[in-house]
Residue frames relative to the residue before (quaternion, step in Angstrom):
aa qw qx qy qz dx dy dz
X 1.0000 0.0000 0.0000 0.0000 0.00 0.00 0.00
X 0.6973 0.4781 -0.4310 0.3154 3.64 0.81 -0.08
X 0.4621 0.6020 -0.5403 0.3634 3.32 1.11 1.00
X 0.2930 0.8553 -0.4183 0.0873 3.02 1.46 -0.83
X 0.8876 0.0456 -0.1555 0.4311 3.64 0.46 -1.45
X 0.1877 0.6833 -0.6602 0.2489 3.28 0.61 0.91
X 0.8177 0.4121 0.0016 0.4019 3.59 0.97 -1.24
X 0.0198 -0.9262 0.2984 0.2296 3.17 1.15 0.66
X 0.3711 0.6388 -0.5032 0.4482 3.91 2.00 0.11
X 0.6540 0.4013 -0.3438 0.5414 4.05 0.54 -0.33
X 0.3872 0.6260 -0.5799 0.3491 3.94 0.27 0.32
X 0.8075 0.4935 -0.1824 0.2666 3.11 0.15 -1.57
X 0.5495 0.6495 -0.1504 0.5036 3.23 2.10 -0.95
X 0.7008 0.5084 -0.1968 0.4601 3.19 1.37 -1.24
X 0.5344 0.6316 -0.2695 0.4928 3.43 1.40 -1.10
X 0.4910 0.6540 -0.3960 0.4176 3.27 1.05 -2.22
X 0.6707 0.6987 -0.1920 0.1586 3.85 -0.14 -1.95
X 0.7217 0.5611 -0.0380 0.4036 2.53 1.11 -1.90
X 0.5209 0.6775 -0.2293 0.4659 2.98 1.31 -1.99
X 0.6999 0.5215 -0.2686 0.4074 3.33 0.06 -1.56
X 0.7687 0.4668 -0.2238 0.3757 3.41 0.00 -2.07
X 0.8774 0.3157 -0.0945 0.3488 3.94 0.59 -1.44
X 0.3883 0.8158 -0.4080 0.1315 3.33 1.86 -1.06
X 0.7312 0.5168 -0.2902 0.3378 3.48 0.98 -1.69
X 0.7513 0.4251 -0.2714 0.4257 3.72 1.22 -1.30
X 0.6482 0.3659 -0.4855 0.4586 3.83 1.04 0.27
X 0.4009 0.6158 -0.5284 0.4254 3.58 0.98 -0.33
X 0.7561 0.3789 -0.1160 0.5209 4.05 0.63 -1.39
X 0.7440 0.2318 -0.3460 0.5225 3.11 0.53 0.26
X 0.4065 0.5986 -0.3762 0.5786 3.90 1.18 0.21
X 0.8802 0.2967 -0.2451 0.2777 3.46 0.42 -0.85
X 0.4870 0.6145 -0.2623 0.5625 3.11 1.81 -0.48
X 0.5378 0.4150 -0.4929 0.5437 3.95 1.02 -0.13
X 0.8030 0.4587 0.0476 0.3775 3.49 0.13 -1.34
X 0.0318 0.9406 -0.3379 0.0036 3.75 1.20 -0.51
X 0.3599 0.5775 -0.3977 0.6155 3.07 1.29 1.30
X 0.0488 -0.7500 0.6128 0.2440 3.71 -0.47 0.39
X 0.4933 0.4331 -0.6108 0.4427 3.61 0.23 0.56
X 0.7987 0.3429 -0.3456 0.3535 3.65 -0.19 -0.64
X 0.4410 0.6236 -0.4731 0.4392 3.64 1.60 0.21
X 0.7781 0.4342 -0.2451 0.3821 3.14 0.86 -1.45
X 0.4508 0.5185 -0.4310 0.5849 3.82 1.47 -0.05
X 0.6460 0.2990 -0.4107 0.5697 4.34 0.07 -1.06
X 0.6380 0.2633 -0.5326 0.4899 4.42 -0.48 -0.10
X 0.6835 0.4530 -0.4386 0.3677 3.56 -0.40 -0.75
X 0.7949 0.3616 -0.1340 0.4685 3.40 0.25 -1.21
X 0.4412 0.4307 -0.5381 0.5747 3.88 1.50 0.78
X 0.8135 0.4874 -0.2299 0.2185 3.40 0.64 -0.98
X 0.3290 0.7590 -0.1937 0.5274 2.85 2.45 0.10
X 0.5848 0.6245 -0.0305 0.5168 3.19 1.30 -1.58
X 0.7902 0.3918 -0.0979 0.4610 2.95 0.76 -1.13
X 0.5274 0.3888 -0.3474 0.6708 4.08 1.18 -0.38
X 0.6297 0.3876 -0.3692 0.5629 4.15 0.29 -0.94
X 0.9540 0.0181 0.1302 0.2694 3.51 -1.05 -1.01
X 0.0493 0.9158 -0.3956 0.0487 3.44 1.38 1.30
X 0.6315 -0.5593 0.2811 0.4576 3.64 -1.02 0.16
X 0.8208 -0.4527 0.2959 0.1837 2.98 -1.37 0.27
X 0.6719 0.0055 0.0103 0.7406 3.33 1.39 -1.19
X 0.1662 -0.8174 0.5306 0.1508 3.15 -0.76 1.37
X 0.6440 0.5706 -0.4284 0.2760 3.32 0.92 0.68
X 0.5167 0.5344 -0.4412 0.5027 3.49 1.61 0.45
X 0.7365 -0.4010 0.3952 0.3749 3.60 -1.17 1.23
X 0.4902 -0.7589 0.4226 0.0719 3.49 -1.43 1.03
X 0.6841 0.5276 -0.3292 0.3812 2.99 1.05 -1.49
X 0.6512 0.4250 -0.4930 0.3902 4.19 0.79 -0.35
X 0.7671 0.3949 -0.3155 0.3950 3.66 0.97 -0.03
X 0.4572 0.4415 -0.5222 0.5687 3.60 1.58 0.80
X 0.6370 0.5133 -0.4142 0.3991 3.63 0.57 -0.46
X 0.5376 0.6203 -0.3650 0.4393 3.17 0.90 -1.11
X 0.8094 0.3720 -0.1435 0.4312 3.82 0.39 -1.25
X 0.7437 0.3538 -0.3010 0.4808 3.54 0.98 -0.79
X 0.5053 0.5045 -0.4802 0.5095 4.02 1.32 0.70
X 0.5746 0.4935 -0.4578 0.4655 3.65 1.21 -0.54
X 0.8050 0.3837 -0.2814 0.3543 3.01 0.42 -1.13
X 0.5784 0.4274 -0.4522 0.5275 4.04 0.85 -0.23
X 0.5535 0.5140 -0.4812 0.4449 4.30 0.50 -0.02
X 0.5716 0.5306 -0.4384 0.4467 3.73 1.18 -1.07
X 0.8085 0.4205 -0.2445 0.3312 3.53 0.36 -1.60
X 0.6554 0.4848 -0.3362 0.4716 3.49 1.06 -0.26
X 0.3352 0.4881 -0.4836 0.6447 3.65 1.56 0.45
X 0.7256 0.4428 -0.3825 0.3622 3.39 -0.58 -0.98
X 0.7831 0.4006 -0.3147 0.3567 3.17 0.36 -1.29
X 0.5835 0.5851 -0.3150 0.4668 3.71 1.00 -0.70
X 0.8009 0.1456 -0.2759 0.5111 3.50 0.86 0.18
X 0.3012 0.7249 -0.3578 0.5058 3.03 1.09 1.65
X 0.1716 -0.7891 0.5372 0.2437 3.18 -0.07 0.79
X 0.0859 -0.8142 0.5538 0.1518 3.08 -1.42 0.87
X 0.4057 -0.7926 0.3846 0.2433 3.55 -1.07 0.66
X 0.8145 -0.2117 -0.1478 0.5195 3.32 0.03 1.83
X 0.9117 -0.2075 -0.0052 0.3546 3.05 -1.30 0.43
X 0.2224 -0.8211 0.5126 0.1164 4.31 -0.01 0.89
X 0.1217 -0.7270 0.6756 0.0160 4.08 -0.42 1.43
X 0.4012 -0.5213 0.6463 0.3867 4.02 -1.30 -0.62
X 0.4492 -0.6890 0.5188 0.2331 3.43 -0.75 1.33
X 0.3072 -0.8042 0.4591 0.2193 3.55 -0.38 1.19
X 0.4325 -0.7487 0.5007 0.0409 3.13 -1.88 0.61
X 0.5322 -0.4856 0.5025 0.4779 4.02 -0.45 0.13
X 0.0787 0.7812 -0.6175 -0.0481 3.82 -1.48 0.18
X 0.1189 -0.8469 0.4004 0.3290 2.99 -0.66 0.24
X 0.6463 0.0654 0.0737 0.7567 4.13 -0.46 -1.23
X 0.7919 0.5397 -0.2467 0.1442 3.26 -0.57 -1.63
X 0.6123 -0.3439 0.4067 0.5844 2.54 0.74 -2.36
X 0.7291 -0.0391 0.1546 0.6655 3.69 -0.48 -1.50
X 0.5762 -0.5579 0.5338 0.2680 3.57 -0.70 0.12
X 0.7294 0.5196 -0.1357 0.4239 3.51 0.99 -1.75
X 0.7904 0.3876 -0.1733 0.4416 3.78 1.40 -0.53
X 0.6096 -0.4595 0.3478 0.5443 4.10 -1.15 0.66
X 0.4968 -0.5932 0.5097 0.3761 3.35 -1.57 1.02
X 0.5401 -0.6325 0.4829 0.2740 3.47 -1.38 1.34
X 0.5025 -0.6962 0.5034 0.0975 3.36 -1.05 1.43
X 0.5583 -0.5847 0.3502 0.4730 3.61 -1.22 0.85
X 0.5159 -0.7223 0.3177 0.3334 3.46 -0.74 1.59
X 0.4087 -0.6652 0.5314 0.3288 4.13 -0.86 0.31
X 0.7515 -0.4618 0.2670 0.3882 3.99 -1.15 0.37
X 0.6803 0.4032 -0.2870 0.5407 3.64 1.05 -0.10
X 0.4652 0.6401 -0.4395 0.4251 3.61 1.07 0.17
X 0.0409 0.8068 -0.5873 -0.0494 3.78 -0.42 0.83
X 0.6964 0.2654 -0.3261 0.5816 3.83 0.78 -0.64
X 0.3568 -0.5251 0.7203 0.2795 4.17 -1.39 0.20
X 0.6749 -0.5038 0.3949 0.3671 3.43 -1.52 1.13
X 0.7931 0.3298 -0.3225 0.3978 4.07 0.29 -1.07
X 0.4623 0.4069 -0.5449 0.5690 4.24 1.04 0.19
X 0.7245 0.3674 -0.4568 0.3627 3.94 -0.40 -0.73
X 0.7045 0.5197 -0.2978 0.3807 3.76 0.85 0.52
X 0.5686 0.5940 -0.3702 0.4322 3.13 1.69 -0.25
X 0.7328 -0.4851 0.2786 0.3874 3.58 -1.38 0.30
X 0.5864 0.5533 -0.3230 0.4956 3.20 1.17 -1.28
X 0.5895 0.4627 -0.3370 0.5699 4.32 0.72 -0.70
X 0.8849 0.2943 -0.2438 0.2663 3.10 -0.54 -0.86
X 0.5165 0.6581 -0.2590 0.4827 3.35 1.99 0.05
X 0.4816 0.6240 -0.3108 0.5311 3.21 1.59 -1.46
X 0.6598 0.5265 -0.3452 0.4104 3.95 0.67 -1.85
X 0.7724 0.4951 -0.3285 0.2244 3.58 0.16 -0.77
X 0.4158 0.6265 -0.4025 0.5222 3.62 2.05 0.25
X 0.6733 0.5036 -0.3176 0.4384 3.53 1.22 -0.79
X 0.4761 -0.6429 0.5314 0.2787 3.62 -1.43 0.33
X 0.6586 -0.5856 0.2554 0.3976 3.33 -0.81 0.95
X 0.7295 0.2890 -0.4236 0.4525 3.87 0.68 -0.28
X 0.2877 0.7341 -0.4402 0.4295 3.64 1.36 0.18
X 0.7035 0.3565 -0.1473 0.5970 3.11 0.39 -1.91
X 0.5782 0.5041 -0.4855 0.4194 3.63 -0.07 -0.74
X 0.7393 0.3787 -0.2824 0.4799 3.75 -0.22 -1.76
X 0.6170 0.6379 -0.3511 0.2984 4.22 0.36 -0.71
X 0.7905 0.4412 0.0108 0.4247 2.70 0.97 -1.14
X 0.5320 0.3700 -0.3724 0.6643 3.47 1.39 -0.58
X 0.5748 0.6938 -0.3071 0.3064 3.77 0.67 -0.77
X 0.8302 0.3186 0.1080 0.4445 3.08 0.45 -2.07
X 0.7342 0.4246 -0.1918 0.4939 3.55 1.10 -0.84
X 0.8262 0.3605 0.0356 0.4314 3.17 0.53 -2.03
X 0.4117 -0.7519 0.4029 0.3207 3.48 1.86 0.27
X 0.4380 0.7387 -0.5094 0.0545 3.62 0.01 0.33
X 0.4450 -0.7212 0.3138 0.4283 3.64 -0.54 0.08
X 0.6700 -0.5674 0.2263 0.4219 3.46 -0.66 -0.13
X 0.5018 0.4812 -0.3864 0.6061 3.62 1.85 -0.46
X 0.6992 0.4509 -0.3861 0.3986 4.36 0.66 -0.32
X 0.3539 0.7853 -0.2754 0.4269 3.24 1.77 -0.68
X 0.7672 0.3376 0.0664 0.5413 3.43 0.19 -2.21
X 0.5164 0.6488 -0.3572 0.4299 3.62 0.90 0.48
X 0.6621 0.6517 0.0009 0.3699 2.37 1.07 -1.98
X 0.7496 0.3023 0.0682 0.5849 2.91 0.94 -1.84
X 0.5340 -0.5252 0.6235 0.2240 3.36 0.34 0.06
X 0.6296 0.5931 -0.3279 0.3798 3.59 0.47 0.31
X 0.3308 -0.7992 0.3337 0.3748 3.29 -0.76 0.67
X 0.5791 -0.4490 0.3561 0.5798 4.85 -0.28 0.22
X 0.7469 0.2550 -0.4046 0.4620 3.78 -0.01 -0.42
X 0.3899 0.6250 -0.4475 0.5070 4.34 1.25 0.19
X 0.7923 0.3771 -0.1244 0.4633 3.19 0.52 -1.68
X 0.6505 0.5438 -0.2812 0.4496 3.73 1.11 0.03
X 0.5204 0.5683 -0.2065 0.6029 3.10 1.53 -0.58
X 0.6783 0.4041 -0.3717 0.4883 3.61 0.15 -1.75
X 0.7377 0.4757 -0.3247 0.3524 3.90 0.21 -1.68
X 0.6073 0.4406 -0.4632 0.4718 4.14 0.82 -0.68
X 0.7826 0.3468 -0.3517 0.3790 3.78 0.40 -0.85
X 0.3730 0.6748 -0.4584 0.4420 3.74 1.40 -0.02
X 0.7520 0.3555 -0.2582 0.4913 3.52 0.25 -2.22
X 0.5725 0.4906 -0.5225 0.3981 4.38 0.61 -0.41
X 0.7863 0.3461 -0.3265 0.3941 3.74 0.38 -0.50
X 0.4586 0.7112 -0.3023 0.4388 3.62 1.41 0.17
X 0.7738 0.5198 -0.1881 0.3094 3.40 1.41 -0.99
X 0.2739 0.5279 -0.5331 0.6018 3.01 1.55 0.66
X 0.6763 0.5132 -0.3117 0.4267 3.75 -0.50 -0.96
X 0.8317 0.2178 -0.2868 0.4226 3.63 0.36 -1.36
X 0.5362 0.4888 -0.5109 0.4610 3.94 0.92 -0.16
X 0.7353 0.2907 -0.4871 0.3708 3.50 0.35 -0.14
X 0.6936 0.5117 -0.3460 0.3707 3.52 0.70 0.10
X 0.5177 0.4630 -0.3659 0.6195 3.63 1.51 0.52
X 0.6342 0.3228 -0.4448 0.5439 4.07 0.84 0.43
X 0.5981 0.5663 -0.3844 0.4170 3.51 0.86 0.77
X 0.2697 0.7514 -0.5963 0.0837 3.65 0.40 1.13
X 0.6533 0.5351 -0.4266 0.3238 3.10 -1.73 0.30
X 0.7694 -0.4184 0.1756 0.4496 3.66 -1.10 -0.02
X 0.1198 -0.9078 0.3739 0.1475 3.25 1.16 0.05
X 0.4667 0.6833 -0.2470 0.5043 3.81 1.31 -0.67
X 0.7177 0.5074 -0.1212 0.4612 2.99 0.62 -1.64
X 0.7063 0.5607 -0.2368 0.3615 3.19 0.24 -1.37
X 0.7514 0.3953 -0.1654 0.5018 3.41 1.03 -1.70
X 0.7727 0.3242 -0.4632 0.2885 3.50 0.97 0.75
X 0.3853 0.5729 -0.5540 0.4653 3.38 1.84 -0.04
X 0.6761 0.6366 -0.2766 0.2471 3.60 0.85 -0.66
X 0.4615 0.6922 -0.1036 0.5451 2.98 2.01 -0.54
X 0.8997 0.2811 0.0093 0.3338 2.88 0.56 -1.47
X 0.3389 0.6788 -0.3078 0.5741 2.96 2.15 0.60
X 0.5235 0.7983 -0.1361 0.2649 2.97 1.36 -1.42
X 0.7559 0.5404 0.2292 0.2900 2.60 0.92 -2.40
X 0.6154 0.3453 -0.1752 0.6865 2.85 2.33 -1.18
X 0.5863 0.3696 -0.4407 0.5704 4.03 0.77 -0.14
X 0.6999 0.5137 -0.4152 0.2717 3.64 0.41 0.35
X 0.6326 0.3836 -0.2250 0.6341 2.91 1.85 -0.98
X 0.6175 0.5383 -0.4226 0.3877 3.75 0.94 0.30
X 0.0519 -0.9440 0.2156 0.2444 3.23 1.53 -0.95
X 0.1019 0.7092 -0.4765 0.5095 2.28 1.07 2.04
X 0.3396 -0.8273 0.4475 -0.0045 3.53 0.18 2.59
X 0.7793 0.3289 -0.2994 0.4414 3.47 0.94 -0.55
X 0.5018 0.4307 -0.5913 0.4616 3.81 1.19 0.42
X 0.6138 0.4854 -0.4830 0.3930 3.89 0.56 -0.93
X 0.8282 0.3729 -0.2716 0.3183 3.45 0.28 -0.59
X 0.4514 0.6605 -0.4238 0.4247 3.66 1.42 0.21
X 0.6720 0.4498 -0.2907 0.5115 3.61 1.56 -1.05
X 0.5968 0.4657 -0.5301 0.3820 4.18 0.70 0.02
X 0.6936 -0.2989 0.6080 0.2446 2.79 -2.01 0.49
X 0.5361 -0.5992 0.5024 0.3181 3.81 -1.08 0.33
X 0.6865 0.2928 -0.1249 0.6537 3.65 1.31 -0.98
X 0.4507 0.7258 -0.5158 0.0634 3.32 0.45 0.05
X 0.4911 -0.7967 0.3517 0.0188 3.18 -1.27 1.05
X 0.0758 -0.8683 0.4787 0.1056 3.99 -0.11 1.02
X 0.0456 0.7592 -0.6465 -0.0601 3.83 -0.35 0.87
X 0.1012 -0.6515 0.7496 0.0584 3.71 -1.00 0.85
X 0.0767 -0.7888 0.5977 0.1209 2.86 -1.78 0.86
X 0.3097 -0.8417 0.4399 0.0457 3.42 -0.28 1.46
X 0.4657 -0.6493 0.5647 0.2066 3.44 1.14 -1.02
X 0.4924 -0.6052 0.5399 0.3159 3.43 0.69 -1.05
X 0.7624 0.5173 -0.1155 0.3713 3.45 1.23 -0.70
X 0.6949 0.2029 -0.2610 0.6386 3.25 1.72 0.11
X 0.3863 -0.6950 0.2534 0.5509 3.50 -0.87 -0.41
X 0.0347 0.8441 -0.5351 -0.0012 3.45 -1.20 0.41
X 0.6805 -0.4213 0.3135 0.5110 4.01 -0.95 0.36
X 0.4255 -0.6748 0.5833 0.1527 4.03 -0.73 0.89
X 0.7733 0.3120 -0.0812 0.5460 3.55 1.04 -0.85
X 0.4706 -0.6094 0.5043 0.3910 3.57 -1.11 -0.09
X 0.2171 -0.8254 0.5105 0.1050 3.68 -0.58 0.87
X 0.1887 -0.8515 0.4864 -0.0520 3.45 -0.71 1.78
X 0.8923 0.0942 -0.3685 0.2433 2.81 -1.31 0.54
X 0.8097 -0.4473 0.1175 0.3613 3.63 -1.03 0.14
X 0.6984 0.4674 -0.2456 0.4832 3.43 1.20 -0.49
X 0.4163 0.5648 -0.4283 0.5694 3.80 1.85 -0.65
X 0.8040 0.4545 -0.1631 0.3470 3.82 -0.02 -1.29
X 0.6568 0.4949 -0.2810 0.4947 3.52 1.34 -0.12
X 0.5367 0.6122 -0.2308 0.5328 3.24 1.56 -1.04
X 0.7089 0.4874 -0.3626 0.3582 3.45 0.79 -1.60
X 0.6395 0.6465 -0.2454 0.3359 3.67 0.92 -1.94
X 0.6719 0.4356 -0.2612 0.5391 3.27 0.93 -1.66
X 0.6255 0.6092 -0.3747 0.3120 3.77 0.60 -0.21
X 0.4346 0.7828 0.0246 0.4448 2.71 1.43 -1.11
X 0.8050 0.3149 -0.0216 0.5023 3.18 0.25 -1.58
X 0.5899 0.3798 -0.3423 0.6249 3.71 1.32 -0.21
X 0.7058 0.5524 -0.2862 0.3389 3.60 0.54 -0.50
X 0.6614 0.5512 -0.1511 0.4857 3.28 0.92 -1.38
X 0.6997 -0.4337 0.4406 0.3581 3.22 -1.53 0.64
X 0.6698 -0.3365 0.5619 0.3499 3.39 -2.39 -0.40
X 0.1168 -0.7011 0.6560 0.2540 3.19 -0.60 0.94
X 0.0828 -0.6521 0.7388 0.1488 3.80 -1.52 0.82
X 0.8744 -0.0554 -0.3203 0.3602 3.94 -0.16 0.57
X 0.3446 -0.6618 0.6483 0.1513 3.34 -1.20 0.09
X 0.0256 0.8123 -0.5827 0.0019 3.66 -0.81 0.76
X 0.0139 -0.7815 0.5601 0.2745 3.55 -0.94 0.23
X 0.2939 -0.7900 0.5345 0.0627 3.38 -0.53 1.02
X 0.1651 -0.4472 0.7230 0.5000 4.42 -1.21 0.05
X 0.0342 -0.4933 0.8671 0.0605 3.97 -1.92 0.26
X 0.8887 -0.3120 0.0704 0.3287 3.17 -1.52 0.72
X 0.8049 -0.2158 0.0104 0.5527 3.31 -0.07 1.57
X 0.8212 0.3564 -0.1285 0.4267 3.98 0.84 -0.52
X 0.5317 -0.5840 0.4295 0.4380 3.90 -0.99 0.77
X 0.1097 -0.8181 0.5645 -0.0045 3.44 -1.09 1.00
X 0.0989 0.7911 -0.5639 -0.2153 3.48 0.07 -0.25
X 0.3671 -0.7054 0.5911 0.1351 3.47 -2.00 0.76
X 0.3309 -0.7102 0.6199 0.0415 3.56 -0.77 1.39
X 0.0472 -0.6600 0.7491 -0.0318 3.60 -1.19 0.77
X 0.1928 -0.6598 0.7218 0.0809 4.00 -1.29 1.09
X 0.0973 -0.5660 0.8118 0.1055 3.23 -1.65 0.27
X 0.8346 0.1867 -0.1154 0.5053 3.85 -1.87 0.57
X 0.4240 0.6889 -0.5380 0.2369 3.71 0.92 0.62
X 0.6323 -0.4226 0.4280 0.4883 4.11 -1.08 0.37
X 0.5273 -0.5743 0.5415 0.3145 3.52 -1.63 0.89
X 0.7918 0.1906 -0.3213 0.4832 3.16 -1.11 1.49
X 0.6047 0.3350 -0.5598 0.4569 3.50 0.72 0.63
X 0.7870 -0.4967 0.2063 0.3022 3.17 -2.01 0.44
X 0.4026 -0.7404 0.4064 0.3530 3.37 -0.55 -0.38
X 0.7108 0.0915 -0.0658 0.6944 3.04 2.05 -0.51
X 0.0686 -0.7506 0.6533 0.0708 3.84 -0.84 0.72
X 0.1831 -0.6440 0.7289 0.1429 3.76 -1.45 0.95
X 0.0238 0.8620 -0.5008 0.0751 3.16 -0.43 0.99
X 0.1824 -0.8767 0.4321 -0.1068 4.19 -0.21 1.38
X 0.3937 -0.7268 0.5392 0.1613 3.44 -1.00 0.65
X 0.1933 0.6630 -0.6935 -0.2049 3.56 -1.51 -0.33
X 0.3009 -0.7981 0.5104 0.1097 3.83 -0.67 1.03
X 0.4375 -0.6359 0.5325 0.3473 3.55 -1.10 0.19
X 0.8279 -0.3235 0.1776 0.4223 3.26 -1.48 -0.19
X 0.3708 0.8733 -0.0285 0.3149 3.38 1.79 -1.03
X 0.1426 0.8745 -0.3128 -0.3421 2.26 0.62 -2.19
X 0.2696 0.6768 -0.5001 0.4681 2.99 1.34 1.52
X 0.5691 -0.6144 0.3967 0.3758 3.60 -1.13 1.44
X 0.0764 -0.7484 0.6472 0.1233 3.95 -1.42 0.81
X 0.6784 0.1661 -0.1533 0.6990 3.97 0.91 -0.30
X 0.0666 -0.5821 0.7927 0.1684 3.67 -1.40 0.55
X 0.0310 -0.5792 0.7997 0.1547 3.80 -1.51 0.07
X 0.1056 -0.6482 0.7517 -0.0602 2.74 -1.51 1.49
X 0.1141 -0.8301 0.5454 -0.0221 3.87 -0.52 1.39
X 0.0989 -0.8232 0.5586 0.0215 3.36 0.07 1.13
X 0.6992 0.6317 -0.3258 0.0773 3.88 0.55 -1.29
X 0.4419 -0.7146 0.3786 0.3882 3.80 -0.15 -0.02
X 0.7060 0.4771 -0.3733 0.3669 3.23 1.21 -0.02
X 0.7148 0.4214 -0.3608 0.4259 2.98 1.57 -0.58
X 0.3125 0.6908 -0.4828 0.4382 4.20 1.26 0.68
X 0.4642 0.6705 -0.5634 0.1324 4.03 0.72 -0.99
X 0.5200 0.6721 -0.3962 0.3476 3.40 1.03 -1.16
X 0.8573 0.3166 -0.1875 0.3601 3.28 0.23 -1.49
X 0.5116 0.6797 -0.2492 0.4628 3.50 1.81 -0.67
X 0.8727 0.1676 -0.2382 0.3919 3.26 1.19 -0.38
X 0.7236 -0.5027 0.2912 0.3727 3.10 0.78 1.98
X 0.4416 0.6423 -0.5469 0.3056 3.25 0.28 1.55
X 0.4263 -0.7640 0.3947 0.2808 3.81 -0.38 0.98
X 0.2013 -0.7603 0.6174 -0.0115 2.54 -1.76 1.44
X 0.4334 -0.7465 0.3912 0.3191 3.31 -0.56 0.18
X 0.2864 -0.6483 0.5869 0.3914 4.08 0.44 0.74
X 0.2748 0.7301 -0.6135 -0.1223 3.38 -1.56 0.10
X 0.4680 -0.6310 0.5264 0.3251 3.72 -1.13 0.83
X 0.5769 -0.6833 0.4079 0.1844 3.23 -1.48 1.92
């Protein structure tokens, strides 16, 4: 390969290589900065862009620390941008197929090493990738290569362009804004997955039965409802709390809303999800809602996510497998 750019007709081949060899582990590691699989597939494409235009230097030292290197610059740019974006109501990550592991699309995550704190299929769930969005983009950036993807601190400051006592700093004030996130994720033993979809799906029948005092027997006292509309369908502008606000809304809902003609249950990021489709619904409501649980120790529902937007669906729009599975 160190002829490679003597000839610049053999770039594209070389690049070609790459593509192939890394696509799946920056795709996964693109989306977890950024939690949108459209704007993953725009930060890989637009490394690999980078990469035919303005390739490294020595093409004979291993790629993947110099695609990473570019597709974290370039997912810190877009998570600026987006932070000084208005957004129109509440903002979820636009969910994705998973399987056992994790993403389907990346290498199967290796037995994690001593600096690994999240496993590739938790850094993908809503409740994770929400927790990320308190963090600033080189936060999130250093966390993740840190915490998930096991890196050391001298691979860390590579990566990033940063200097090891940067990257020590960024990761201590990262893991302080995490600890909300990880105390609630240590009062969660057991199958937890599971739980939050028999839990779900209890849900679903006291809604479509409308029957206010089973829907409300399964919330959490505080339990939270974030819907994400985008702006483009209607939906709640605000997050709706506690246990009677969130029963009232659903059961609303259910008289309002279209015919539902399918029901799906789907794994979406690491958890049982199920997809709703309306027919004959009021102008401006969705046509399709993906719509998830996270439960407490209990197992009564504490966060519903109710994803409504069309951009954040591309994942599923573009005919990626899912495994159906029974809550």
């Amino acid at each position: 390969m160190g002829e490679v750019w003597h000839d610049a007709s053999m770039r594209p081949a070389a690049v070609e290589d790459a593509f192939r060899e890394h696509r799946g582990f920056l795709w996964g590691l693109s989306y977890r900065m950024v939690g949108n699989a459209a704007d993953a597939d725009e930060l890989v494409q637009e490394t690999f862009v980078r990469a035919l235009e303005r390739p490294p230097s020595d093409p004979d030292r291993p790629w993947r620390p110099w695609l990473t290197r570019v597709a974290m610059n370039l997912g810190r740019d877009l998570l600026r941008r987006r932070k000084r974006r208005r957004y129109e109501g509440p903002w979820l990550p636009g969910p994705v197929p998973t399987g056992a592991g994790g993403l389907p699309v990346e290498p199967v995550d290796p037995a994690p090493g001593p600096s690994a704190r999240y496993d590739r299929l938790e850094s993908v769930t809503v409740a994770f990738l929400l927790a990320l969005e308190a963090l600033t983009p080189a936060q999130r950036a250093v966390l993740l290569l840190r915490d998930v993807f096991d890196y050391s601190v001298r691979e860390t400051a590579e990566a990033l362009e940063m200097s090891e006592a940067n990257v020590k700093t960024t990761h201590l004030r990262a893991r302080r804004v995490m600890e909300s996130y990880d105390q609630r994720r240590g009062q969660r033993p057991g199958p937890h997955a599971q739980r939050s979809g028999q839990a779900l799906e209890r849900f679903l029948a006291c809604v479509a039965q409308g029957d206010a005092a089973g829907v409300e027997s399964l919330l959490a006292r505080d339990v939270r409802s974030i819907s994400d509309a985008g702006g483009e369908f209607a939906a709640a502008r605000r997050e709706v709390s506690g246990a009677p606000a969130v029963a009232h809304l659903y059961l609303g809902l259910a008289q309002k809303g279209g015919r539902v003609t399918d029901l799906r249950w789907l794994t979406l990021n690491g958890q049982p999800a199920v997809e709703i489709r309306f027919a004959g619904g009021r102008p401006g409501w969705a046509p399709r809602v993906i719509l998830q649980a996270d439960t407490d120790a209990e197992g009564r529902i504490e966060r519903l996510y109710s994803m409504m937007a069309t951009c954040k669906l591309t994942a599923l729009d573009a005919g990626a497998s899912s495994d159906i599975v029974a809550p």
